[in-house]
C-alpha positions as CSV (number, residue, x, y, z in Angstrom):
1,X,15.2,-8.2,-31.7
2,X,15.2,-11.9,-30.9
3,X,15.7,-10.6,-27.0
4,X,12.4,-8.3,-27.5
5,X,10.5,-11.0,-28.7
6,X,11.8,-13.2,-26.3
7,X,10.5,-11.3,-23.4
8,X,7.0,-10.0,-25.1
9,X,6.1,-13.9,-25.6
10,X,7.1,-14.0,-21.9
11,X,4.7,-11.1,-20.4
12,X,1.9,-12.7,-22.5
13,X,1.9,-15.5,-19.9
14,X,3.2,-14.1,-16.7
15,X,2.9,-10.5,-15.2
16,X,6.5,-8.8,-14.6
17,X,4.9,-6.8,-11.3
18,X,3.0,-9.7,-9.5
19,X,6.0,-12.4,-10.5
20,X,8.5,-9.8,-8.8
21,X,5.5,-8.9,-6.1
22,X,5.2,-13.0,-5.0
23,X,9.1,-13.5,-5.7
24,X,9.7,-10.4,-2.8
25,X,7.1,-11.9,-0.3
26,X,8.4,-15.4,-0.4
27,X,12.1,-14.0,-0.2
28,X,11.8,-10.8,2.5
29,X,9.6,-13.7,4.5
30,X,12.8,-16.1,4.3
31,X,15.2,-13.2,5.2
32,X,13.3,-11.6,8.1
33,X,11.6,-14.3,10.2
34,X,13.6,-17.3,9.2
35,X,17.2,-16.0,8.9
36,X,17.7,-12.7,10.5
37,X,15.3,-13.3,13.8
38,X,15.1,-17.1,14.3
39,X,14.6,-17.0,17.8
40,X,12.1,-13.7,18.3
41,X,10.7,-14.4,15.1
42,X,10.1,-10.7,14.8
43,X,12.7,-7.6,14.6
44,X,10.5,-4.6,15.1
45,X,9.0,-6.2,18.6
46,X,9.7,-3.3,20.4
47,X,9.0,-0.6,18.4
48,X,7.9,2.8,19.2
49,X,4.3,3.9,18.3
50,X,5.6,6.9,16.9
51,X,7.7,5.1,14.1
52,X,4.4,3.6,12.9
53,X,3.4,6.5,11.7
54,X,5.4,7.4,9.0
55,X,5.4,3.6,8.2
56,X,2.1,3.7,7.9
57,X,2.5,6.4,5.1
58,X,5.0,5.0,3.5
59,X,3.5,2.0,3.1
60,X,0.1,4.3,1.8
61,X,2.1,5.7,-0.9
62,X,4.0,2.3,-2.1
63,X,0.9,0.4,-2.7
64,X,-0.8,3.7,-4.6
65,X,2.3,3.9,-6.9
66,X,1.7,-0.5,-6.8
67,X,-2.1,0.3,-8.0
68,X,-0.3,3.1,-10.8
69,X,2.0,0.4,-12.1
70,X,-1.4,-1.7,-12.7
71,X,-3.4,0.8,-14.5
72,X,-0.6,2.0,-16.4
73,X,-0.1,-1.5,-17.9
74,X,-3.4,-2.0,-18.5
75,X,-3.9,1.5,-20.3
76,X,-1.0,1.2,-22.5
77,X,-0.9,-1.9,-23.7
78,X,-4.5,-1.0,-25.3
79,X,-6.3,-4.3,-24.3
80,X,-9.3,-2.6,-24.6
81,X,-11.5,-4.9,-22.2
82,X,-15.3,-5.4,-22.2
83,X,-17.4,-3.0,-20.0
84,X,-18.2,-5.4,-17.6
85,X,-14.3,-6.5,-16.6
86,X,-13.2,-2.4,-17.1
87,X,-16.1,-1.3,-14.6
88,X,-15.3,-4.3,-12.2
89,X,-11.4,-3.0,-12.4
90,X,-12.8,0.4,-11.4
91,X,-15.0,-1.0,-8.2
92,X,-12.3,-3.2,-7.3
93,X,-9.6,-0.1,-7.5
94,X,-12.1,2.1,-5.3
95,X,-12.6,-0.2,-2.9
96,X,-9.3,-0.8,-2.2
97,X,-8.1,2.8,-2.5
98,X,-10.5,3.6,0.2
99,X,-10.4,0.8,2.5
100,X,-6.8,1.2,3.0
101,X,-7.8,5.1,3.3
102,X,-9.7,4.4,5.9
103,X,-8.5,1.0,7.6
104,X,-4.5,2.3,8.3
105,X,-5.7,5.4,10.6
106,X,-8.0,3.3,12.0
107,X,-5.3,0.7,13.1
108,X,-2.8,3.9,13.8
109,X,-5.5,5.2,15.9
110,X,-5.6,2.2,18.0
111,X,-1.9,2.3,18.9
112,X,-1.3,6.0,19.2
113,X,-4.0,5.4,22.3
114,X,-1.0,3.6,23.6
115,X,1.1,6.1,24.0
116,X,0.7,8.0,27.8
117,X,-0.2,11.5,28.2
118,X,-1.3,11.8,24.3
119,X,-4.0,14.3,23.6
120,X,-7.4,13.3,23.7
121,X,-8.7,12.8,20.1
122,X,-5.8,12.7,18.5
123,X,-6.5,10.0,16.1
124,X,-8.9,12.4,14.8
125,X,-6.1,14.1,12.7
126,X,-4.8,10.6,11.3
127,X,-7.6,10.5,8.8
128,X,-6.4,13.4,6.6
129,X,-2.4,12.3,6.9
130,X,-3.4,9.0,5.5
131,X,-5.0,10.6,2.9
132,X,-2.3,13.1,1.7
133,X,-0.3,10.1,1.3
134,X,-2.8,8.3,-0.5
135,X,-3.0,11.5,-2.7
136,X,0.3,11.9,-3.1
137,X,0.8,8.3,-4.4
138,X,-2.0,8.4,-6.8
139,X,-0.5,11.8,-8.0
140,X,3.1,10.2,-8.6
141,X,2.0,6.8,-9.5
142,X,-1.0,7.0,-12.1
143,X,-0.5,8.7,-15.5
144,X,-1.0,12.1,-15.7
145,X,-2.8,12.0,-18.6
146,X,-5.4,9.5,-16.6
147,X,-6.1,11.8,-13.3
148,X,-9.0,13.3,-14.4
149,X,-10.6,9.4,-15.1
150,X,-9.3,7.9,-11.4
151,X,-10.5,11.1,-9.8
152,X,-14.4,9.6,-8.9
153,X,-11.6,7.0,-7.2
154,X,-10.0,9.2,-5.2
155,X,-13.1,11.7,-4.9
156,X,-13.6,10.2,-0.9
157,X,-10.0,10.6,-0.1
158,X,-9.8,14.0,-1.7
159,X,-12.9,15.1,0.0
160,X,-12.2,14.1,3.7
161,X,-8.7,15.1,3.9
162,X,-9.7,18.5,3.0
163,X,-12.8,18.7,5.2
164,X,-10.8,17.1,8.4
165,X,-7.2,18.9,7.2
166,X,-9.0,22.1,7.8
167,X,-10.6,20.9,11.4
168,X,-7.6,18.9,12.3
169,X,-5.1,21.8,11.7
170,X,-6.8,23.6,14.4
171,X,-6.7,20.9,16.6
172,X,-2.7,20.3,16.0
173,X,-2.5,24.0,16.9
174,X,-3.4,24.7,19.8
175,X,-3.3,21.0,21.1
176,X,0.9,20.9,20.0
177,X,2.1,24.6,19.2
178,X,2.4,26.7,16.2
179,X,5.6,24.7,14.5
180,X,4.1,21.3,14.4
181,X,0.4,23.2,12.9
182,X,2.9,24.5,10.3
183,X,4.1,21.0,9.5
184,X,0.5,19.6,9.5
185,X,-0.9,22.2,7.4
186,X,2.0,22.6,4.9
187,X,2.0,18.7,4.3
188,X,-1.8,18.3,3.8
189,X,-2.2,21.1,1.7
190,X,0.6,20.4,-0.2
191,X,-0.7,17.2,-1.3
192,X,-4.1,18.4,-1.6
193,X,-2.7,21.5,-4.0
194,X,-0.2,19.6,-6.3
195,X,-2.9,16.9,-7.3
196,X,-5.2,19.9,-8.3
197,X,-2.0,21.9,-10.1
198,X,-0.9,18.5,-12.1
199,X,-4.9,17.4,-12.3
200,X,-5.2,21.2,-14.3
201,X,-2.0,20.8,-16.0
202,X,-2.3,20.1,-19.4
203,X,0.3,17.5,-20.6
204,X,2.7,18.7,-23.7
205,X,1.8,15.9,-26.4
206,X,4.6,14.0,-27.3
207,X,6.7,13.4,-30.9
208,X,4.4,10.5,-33.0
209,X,6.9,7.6,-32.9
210,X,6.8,4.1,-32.6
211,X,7.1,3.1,-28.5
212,X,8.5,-0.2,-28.2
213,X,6.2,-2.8,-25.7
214,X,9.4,-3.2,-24.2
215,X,11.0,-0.7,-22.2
216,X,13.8,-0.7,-20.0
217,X,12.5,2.1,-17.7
218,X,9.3,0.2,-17.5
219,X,11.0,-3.0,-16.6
220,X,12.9,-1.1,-13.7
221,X,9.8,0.3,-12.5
222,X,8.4,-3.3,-12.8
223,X,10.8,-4.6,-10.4
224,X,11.6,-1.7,-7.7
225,X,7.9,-0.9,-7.0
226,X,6.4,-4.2,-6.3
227,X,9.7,-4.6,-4.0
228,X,9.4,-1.4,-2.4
229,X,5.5,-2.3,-2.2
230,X,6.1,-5.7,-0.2
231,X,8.5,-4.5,1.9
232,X,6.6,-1.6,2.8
233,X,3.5,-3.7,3.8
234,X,5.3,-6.3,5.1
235,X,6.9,-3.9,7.8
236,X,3.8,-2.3,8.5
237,X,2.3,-6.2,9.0
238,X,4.6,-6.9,11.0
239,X,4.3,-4.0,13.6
240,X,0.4,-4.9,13.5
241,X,0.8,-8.2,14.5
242,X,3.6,-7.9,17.2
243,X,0.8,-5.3,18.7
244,X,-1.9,-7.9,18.4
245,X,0.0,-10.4,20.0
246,X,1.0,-8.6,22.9
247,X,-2.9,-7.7,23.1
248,X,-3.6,-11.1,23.1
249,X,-1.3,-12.4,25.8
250,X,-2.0,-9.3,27.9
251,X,-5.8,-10.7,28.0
252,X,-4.7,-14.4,28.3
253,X,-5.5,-14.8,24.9
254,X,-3.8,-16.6,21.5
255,X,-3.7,-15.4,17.8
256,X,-5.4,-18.1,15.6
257,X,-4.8,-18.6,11.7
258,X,-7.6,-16.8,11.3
259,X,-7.1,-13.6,13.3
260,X,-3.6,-13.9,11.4
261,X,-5.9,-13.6,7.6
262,X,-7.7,-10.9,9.0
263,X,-4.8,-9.1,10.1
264,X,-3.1,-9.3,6.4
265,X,-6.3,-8.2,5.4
266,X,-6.6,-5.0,7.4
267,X,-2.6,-4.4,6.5
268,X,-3.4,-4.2,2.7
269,X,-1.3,-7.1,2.2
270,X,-4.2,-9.6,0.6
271,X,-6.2,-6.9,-0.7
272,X,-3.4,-5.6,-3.0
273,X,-3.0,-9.0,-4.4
274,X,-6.3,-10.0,-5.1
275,X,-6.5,-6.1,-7.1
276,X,-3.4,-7.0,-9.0
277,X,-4.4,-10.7,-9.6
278,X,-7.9,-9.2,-11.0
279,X,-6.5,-6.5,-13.0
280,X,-6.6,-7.5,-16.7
281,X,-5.1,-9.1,-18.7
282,X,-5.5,-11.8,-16.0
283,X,-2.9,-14.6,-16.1
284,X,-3.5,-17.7,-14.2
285,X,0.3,-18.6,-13.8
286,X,0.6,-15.1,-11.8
287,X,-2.5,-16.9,-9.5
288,X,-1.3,-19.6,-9.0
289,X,2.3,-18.4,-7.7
290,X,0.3,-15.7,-5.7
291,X,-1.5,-18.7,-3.5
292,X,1.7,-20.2,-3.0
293,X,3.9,-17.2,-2.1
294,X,1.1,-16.5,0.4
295,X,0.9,-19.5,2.0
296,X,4.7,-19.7,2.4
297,X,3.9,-15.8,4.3
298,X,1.4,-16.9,6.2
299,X,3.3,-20.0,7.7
300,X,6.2,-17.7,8.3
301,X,4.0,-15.2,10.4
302,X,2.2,-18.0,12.2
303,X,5.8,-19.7,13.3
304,X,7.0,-15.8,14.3
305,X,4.3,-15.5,15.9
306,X,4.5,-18.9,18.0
307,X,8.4,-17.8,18.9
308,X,7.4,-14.0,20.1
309,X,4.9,-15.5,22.2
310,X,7.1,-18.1,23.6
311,X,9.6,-15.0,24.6
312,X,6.8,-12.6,25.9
């Protein structure tokens, strides 16, 4: 009991998921650019496009299960918010749902150009496997009991993947054969169909007890996703900026800090903070250990980056 009460006075001043979220930058960051490649400063230098892809997607369906942690904290602890703050939440949630839906192909597309003899247009069908994983991570990672209120959220998402799934399935067709259409379709409609199925589902109402604030599958989940979530992003960062550099030297140019904030802005690595700093209840210790974990990121990507571009 003394334990419980222990930890509840504990998350009334700091946020389990961001602690373990700024804890995981700052400690993946020492691990990969300062002790595993101290001289390339990078490990995925050399990487090929195609690996991105799935990357990219995994990385999509951490940070939605990242954003399901945050609601699902916010819903069940009942801290009933003003309008105001809940409808701010809301805006902030569906901008960064579908920036990212959009933003990730975008950067994909960009590389996937890369790649010789690739179909024309092919960054075209991108657009609808971003979203499946976005779908597929807001599926998993909100309450189910909650789908029907995030749906406005995801309504962009939902409705492009299935407009462009259609189109793009064509494409994949008769640009790459009748297996890999299969694959497409199967994977995009798969998404698209379980949200609907769970969305119509009702939910069996469970036995009136007492839930403690505490629980241990909570705490788990508090520590794996926001670990899973940084690593996720931080990978997909990093294959972003070894491109950019190599861009940059290729045209005689150098990365400055700030095409290095813009870059963890386009990754979804800022934007996912700043959400999880302004989801409520907000906790200034959480802030204030978010600046510094990403300051202590940022001067690890800047010195990578001067080492990578010292080797290239």
């Amino acid at each position: 009991m003394e334990n419980k009460r222990f930890l509840e006075n504990i998350f009334r001043w700091v946020n389990l998921n961001e602690l373990v979220f700024d804890a995981a930058i700052a400690g993946i960051s020492m691990i990969l650019y300062h002790i595993l490649a101290p001289v390339s400063g990078f490990l995925l230098f050399d990487t090929d496009p195609l690996v991105m892809l799935p990357i990219m997607g995994v990385s999509e369906f951490c940070i939605m299960l990242f954003f399901g942690q945050i609601y699902r904290v916010f819903n069940e602890e009942n801290l009933n918010p003003p309008r105001v703050l809940s409808a701010l939440s809301d805006i902030i949630l569906f901008i960064a749902i579908n920036g990212i839906f959009f933003l990730m192909p975008a950067l994909m597309a960009s590389v996937v150009r890369s790649i010789p003899d690739i179909a024309e247009n092919i960054e075209f069908a991108l657009v609808p496997i971003s979203g499946a994983f976005i779908i597929l991570g807001i599926t998993f990672g909100f309450p189910r009991r909650n789908l029907k209120d995030i749906e406005p959220l995801l309504s962009l998402p939902l409705a492009i993947t299935a407009l462009m799934g259609v189109i793009s399935v064509l494409f994949v067709l008769f640009t790459y054969g009748v297996i890999p259409g299969i694959i497409y379709i199967l994977f995009i409609g798969g998404a698209l169909l379980l949200n609907r199925l769970l969305l119509l589902k009702p939910e069996k109402e469970a036995a009136l007890r007492p839930v403690p604030k505490i629980r241990a599958g909570r705490v788990i989940a508090g520590i794996i996703v926001p670990i899973a979530v940084v690593f996720a992003l931080m990978v997909w960062q990093e294959l972003i900026v070894v491109r950019s550099v190599t861009n940059a030297l290729a045209a005689g140019e150098t990365l400055t800090p700030w095409n290095i904030v813009v870059l963890m802005t386009l990754s979804g690595l800022i934007p996912v903070r700043i959400l999880a700093i302004l989801a409520p209840p907000i906790r200034p210790i959480n802030a204030g250990i978010a600046v510094i974990s990403m300051f202590f990121y940022f001067l690890s990507i800047a010195a990578a980056i001067k080492k990578l571009s010292a080797i290239l």
